[in-house]
Each structure stands twice: as C-alpha cells, then as structure tokens.
C-alpha positions as CSV (number, residue, x, y, z in Angstrom):
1,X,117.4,33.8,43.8
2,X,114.0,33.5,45.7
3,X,112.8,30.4,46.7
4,X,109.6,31.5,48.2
5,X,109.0,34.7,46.0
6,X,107.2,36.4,49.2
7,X,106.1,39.8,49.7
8,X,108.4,42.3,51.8
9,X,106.1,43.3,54.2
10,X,106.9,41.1,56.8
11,X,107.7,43.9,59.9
12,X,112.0,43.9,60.5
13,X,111.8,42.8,64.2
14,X,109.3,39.9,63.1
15,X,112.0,38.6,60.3
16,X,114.8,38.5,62.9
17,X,112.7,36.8,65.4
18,X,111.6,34.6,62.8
19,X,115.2,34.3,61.1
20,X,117.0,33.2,64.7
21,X,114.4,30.7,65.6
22,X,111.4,30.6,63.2
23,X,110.7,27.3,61.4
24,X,112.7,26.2,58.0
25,X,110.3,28.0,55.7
26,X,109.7,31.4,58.0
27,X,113.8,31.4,58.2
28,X,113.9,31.6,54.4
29,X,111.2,33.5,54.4
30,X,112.8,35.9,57.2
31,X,116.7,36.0,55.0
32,X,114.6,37.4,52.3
33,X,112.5,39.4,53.7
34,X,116.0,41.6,55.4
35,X,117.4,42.2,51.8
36,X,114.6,44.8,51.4
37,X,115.4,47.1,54.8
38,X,116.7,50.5,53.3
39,X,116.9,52.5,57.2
40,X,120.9,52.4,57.8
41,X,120.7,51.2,61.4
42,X,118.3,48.4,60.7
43,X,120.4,47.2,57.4
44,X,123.4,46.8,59.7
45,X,121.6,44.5,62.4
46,X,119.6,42.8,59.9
47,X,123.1,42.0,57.7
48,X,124.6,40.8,61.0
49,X,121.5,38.6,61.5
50,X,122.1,37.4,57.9
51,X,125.7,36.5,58.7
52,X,124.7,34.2,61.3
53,X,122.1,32.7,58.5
54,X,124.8,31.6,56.3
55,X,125.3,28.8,59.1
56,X,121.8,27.7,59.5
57,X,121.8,24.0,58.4
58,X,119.2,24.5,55.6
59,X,120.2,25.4,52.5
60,X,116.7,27.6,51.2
61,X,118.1,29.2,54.4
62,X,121.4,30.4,53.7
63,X,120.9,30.8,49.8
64,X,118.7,33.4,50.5
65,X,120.5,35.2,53.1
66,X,123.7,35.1,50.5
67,X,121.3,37.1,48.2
68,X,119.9,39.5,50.8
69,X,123.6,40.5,52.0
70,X,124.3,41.2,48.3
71,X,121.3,43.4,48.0
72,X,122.4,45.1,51.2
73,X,125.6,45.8,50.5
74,X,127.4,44.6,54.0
75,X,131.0,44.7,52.6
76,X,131.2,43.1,56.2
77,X,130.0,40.0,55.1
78,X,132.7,39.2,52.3
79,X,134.4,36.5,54.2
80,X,131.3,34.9,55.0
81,X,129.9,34.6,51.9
82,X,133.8,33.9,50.1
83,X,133.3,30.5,52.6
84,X,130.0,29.6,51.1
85,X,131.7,29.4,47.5
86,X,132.4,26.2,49.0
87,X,129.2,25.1,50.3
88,X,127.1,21.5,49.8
89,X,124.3,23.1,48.1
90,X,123.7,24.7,44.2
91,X,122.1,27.5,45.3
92,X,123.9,28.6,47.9
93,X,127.5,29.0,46.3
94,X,125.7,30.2,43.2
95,X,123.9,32.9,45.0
96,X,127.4,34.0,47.2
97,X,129.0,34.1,44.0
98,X,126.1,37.0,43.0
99,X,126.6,38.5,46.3
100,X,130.0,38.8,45.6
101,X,129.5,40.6,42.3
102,X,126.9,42.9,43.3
103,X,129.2,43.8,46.5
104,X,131.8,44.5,43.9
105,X,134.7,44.1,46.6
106,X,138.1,43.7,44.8
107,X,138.9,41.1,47.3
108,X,135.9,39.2,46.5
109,X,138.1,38.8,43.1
110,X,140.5,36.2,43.5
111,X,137.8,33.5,45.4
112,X,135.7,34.0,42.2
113,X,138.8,33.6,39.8
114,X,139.8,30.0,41.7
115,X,135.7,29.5,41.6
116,X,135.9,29.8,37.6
117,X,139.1,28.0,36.8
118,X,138.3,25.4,39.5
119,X,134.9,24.9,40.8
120,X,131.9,22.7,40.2
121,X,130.2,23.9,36.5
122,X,127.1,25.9,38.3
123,X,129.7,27.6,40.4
124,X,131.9,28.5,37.4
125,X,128.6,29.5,35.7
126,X,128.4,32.4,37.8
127,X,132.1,33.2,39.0
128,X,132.0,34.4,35.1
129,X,129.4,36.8,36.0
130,X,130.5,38.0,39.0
131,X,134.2,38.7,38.2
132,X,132.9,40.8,34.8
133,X,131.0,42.7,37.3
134,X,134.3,43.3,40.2
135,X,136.7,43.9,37.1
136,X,136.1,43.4,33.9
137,X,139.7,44.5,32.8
138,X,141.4,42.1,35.3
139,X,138.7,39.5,34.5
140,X,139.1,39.2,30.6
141,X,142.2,37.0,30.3
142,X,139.9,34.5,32.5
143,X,136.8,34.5,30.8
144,X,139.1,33.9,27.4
145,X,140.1,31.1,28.8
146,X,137.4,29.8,30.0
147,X,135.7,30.0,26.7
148,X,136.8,26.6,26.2
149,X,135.2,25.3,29.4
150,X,133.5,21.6,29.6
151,X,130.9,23.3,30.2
152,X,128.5,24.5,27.1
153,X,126.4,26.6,30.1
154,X,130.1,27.8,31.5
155,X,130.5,28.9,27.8
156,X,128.1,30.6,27.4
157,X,128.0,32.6,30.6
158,X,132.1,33.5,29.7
159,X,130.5,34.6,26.2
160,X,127.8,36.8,27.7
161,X,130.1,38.1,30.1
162,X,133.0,39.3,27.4
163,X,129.5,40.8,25.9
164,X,129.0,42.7,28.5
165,X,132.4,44.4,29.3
166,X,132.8,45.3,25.6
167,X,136.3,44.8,24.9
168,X,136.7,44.5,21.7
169,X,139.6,41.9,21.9
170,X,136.8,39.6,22.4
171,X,135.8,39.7,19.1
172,X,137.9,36.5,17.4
173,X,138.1,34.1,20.4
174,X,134.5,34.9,20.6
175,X,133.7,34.0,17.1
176,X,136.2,31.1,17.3
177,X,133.3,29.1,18.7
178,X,130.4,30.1,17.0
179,X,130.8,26.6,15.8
180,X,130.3,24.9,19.1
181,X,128.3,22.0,19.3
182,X,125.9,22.8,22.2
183,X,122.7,25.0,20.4
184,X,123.2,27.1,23.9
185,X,126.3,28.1,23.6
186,X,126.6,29.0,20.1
187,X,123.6,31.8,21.0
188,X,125.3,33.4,23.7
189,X,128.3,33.6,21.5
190,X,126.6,35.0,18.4
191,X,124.2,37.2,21.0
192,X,128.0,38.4,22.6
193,X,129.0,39.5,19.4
194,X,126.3,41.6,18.5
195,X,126.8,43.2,21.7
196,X,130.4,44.4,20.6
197,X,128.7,45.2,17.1
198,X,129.5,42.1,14.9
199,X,127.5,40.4,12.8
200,X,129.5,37.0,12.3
201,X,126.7,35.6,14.4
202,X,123.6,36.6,12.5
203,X,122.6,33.1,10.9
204,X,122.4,31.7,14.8
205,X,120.5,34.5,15.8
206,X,118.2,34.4,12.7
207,X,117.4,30.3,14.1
208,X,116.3,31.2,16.7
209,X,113.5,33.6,16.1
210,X,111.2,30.6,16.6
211,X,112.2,29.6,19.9
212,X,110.5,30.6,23.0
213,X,113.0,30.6,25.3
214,X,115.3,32.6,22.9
215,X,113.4,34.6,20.3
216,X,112.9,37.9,22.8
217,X,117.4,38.0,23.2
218,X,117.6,37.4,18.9
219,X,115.6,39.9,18.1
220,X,117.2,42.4,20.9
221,X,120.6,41.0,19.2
222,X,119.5,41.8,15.7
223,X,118.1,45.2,16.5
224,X,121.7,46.3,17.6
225,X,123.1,45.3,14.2
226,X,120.1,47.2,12.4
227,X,119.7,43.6,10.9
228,X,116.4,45.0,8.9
229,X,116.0,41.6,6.6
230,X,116.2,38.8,9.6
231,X,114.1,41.5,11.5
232,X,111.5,41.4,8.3
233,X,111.6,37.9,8.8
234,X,110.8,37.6,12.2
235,X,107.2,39.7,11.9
236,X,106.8,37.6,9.1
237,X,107.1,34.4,10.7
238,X,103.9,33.5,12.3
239,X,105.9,31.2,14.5
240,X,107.8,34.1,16.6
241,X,106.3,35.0,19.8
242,X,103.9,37.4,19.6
243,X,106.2,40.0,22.3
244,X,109.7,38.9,20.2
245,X,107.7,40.1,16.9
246,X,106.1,43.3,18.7
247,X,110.0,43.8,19.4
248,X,111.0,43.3,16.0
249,X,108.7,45.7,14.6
250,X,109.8,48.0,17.1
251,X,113.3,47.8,15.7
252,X,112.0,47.9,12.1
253,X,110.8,50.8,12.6
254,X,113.3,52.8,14.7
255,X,115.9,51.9,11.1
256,X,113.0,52.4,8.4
257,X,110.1,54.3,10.1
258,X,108.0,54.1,7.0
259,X,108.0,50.5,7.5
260,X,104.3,49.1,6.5
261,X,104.5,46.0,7.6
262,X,106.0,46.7,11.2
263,X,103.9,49.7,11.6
264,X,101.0,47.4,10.9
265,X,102.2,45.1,13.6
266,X,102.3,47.7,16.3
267,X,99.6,48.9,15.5
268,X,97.4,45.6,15.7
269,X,99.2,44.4,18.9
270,X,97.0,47.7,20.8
271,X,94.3,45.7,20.7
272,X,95.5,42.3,21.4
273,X,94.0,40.5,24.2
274,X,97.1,39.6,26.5
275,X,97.5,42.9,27.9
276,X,101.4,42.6,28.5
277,X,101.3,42.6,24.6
278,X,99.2,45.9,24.4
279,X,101.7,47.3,26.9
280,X,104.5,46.7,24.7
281,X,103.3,47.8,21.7
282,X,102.7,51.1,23.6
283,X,106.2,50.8,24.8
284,X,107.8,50.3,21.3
285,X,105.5,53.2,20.2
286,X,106.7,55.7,22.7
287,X,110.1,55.1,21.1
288,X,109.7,54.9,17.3
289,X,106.4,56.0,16.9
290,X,105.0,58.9,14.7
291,X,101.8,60.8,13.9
292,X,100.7,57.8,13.1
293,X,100.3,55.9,16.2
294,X,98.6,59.0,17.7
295,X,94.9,58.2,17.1
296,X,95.4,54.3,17.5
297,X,96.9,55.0,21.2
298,X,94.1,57.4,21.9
299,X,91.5,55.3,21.2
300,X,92.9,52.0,23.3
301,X,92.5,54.9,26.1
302,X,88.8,55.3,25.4
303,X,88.6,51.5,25.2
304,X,88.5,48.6,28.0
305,X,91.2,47.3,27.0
306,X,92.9,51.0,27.5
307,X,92.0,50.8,31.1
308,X,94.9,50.4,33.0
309,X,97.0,51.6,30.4
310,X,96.5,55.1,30.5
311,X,99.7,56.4,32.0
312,X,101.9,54.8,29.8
313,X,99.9,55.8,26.7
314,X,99.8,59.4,28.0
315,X,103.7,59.0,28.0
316,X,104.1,57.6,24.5
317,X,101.6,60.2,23.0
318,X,104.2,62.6,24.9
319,X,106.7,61.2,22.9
320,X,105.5,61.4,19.7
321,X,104.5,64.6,20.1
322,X,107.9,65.5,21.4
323,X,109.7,64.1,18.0
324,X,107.0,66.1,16.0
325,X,107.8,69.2,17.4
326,X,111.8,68.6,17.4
327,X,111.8,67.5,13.9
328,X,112.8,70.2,10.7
C-alpha cells in the first residue's frame, strides 16, 4: 500500500540517505522507493535500512517500509514486522500482515492466526489473507471459523480467501451465509463459490452487474460457471459498465462463439473512445475471437484510434490466426 504512489527512480544511496534522515515525506518516499532494488547486495542493506524504518515515529513511514520488506523478501525481517501486527496505526499492521504473507514464512503463521481470532477488524481483514497465502491447509479450520466474524468486511475477506485455496469443504459453510445481511459480504461469498465451481450464488452475482464497484468481479464470477443467460443479461443491460459488458461478451463468446449479440459488442467497443475500452475488446478478441474479428482489428490499426494499439492487435490477430489453422 503506497501512500505517495512515486516513481522508482530515486538512485539507492539517495533513498537511504533520505530514509535515515530525510524529511517525513522523503522517508516514505525513501521505504518505498527500496522495495524496488533487485541487485542482491543492495536488497540486503536497503532491507536492513528498512528494519530500522519500522521504528521511525511516523506511520506513512513504517507502513511503507512493512511493504517494501515484503516485496524484498528479507525473511530477516519477520520479527520485526510480527511486532508491528501490534502497532497504533491501520496501515502499518495491515501492510505487516501483507508482508507476512508474501514472505510466506511458516513462522509468520501463528502471529497472523492470534491476529485473525483476536485483532482489531482491519487487522483480521488481512490476517485472513495472509494465512491462505503461508498455508492454506493449516489455515482452513480458521478462516471457517471466522466466517462468522463481526465483521461483514472480515467475512468477506475469510470468504475470498476459502476461494482462493479451493478446498472444496468450503462449499456449505460458504453457502451457509449467502444470506448475510451486509450486501458486501454476501458477494464475496457468492463470488467464493463460483471460484470452487458453484452456482448457489448466482442470483447475488446477477445483482450486481449494475454496480460499479462490483460488476467487473460478477461477471469474472459468472464466466467461470459458463452462466450464459445472467451473462446475456449483463450486455443487455445498458446499466453495466462499459469494461464489465466488454467482459461479458468476452465470456459469451468463449461458451457460444456464434454469439450475435456479444460479437457485436466486441466488435463496437474497437472503436469506442476510452481507449482502455478498445484495449480490452482487443484483449477479449485475442482469446475468443474468430475470422471474424480479423478485418475489424486490422482496420483500428490503420486508424487513430489504432495508434498505440498496434502490438496488442498484432498479438490477437496472431491468435485468431493460430485457432484457424489448429482447428479440423
């Protein structure tokens, strides 16, 4: 988690000048800056400079350090950052407990597991996480019971995290609360089980194909089921976001590929005017399109709107042309 967002160019004897006595923002901006250093010698002065950063007494400071010694890997650091589970500030034990998962360290394990059944609800937030990502075997009994956390964000982080380790014993505690009162967590829950291939969810998914915030993560969830008629819907409805419907036609097509409808939709998204939009809809045709899509992508690259597009069009044509040749 970046408070700043910087570049990485800062220069790796600057940051750790700037880290040990640089003003508040050039320290954060320092601890961030380290996470990127990829020579061996440098990563193990710059995570021992980091260490020392999990001390400094402002907490932009030390969060970001916690998420540079993550990204370096310093196993080193694991009983620095298990201490700042416990510390004053949000984003500091939240981004330890990230470091912790991305180190992967089996004794980062049991810190996390007191974290979830124990700490404040951000911290158990991402304990849940992090312990699926350490040991997912050892961590399923706890996120079970922790599905029936306080906590509707704590629930739903548990349910995206028995997703993700797909063990199908998940299945019926999962759908157990897919009548939970918080909108939030009854996603997660239904998105969790379409991640292990059930459909139980599908109405919760099919609500939400008109939310911002949610529609992209429905219509991912629906294409795993091969849920053709809430997909259908979804290109239909002129209330889904443009990318979630670009998706969705995507996934139409990949199940039925003489689809009209979504074909049309990919087609017209080429020339849309955001250019992420174009991008996708090149994306999505690299991976389901036909014959088809071949003149429509060619002639985006003769266009403006093709400009700096070209490489990833040259890629989809590829593969189309690739599934030509390789089909009967």
């Amino acid at each position: 988690m970046s408070y700043l967002l910087p570049s990485r160019t800062i220069k790796f004897d600057a940051a750790l000048r700037d880290l040990a006595s640089g003003s508040p923002k050039a320290r954060a901006l320092a601890a961030h800056a380290l996470g990127a250093v990829t020579d061996p010698a440098e990563q193990r002065r710059a995570g021992d400079a980091l260490v020392r950063a999990l001390d400094d007494d402002r907490p932009e400071v030390r969060a970001e350090a916690c998420a540079s010694l993550g990204e370096l890997g310093q196993a080193g650091a694991l009983p620095a950052l298990i201490k700042r589970l416990d510390d004053g500030a949000t984003t500091v034990r939240q981004n330890a407990a990230i470091a912790l998962g991305t180190l992967g360290d089996p004794a980062g394990f049991q810190p996390l597991a007191a974290a979830l059944r124990e700490g404040p609800a951000d911290l158990r937030f991402q304990a849940a996480t992090s312990l699926a990502e350490i040991d997912p075997t050892r961590a399923y009994d706890l996120l079970v019971a922790s599905l029936r956390d306080r906590d509707p964000k704590v629930v739903g982080a548990v349910a995206l995290s028995l997703g993700a380790i797909h063990d199908a014993r998940a299945l019926e505690p999962l759908a157990g609360e897919l009548d939970h009162p918080d909108d939030g967590a009854r996603f997660d829950v239904a998105y969790a089980l379409a991640e292990l291939g059930d459909r139980r969810g599908l109405r919760v998914l099919a609500r939400a194909l008109d939310d911002q915030e949610r529609a992209w993560d429905a219509v991912s969830a629906l294409g795993w089921l091969d849920a053709k008629d809430e997909l259908a819907r979804a290109i239909a409805n002129k209330k889904t976001p443009h990318e979630a419907a670009v998706l969705a036609a995507g996934a139409l097509v990949r199940i039925d590929g003489d689809d009209v409808a979504a074909r049309r939709v990919l087609l017209d998204a080429l020339v849309a005017r955001r250019g992420h939009v174009r991008g996708l809809a090149i994306e999505q045709l690299g991976l389901v399109g036909g014959a088809w899509a071949r003149a429509p992508l060619e002639k985006l690259a003769r266009s403006g709107k093709g400009i700096d597009l070209l490489e990833p069009i040259a890629t989809a044509i590829r593969a189309i042309d690739g599934r030509a040749k390789a089909a009967p």
